[in-house]
C-alpha positions as CSV (number, residue, x, y, z in Angstrom):
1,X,-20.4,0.4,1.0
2,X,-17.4,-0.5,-1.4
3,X,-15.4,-0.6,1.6
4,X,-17.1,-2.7,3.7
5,X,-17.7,-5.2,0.4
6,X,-13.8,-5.2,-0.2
7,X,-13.4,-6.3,3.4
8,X,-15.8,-8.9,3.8
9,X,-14.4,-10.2,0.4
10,X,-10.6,-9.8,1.8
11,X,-12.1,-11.7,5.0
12,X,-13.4,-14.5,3.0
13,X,-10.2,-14.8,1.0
14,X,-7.8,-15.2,4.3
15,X,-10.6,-17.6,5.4
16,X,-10.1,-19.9,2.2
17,X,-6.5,-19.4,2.4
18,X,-6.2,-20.7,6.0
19,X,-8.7,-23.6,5.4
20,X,-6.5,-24.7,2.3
21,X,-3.1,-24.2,3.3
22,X,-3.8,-25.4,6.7
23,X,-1.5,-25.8,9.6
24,X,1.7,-24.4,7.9
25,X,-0.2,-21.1,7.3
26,X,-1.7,-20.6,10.6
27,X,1.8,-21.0,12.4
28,X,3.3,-18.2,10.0
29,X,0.0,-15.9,10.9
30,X,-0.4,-16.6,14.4
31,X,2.7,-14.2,15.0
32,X,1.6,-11.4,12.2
33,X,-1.8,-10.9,13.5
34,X,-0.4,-11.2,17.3
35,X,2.0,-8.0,16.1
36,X,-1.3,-6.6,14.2
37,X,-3.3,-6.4,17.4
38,X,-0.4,-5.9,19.4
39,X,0.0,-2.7,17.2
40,X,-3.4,-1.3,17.1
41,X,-3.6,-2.0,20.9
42,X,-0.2,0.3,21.7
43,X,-1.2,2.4,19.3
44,X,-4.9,3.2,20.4
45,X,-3.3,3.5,24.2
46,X,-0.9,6.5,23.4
47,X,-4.0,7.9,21.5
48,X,-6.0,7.5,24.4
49,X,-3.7,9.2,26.8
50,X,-2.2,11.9,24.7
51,X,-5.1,12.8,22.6
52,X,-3.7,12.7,19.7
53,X,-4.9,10.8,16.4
54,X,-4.0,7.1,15.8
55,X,-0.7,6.7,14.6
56,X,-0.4,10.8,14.2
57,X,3.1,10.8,16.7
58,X,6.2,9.2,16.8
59,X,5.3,7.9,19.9
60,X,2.7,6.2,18.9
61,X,4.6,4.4,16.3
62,X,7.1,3.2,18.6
63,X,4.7,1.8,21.1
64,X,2.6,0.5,18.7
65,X,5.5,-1.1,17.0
66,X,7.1,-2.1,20.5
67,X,3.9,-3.9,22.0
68,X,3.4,-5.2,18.5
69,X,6.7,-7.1,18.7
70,X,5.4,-8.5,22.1
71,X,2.1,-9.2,21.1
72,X,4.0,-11.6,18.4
73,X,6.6,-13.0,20.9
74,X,3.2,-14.0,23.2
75,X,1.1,-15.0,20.8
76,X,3.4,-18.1,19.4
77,X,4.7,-18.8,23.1
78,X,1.0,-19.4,24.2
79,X,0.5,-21.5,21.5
80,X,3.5,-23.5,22.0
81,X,2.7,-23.4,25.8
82,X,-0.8,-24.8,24.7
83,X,0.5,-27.7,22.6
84,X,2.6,-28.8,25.4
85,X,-0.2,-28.8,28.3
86,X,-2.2,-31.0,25.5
């Protein structure tokens, strides 16, 4: 219960933060929750396929960490690519 409180509360906060700050804060996130699920996507692969727990090996640090990076790379290129077709 206290977690999922504390999370909806952190939710609202980043919410708040992002309305007030505006465009300057999203293009400084964009990237950092591109690597975030970027992260949790390599990660949760290598757990898939090794059976292993999340984030338990080395490998899946460095894939997580390495499709992170790219999920970061691609998630400000698509936006830039977006601005431009508009």
């Amino acid at each position: 219960m206290l977690a999922t409180i504390t999370l909806a509360l952190f939710a609202v906060l980043l919410g708040a933060a992002i309305l007030l700050a505006g465009y300057r804060f999203f293009l400084v996130m964009l990237p950092i929750w591109g690597f975030f699920g970027g992260l949790w996507l390599g990660a949760y692969a290598v757990t898939l396929i090794l059976g292993t727990g999340f984030l338990a090996t080395t490998t899946g640090l460095v894939v997580g960490f390495v499709v992170g990076i790219i999920g970061a790379v691609l998630s400000y290129l698509f936006y830039m690519v977006g601005v431009v077709i508009i």
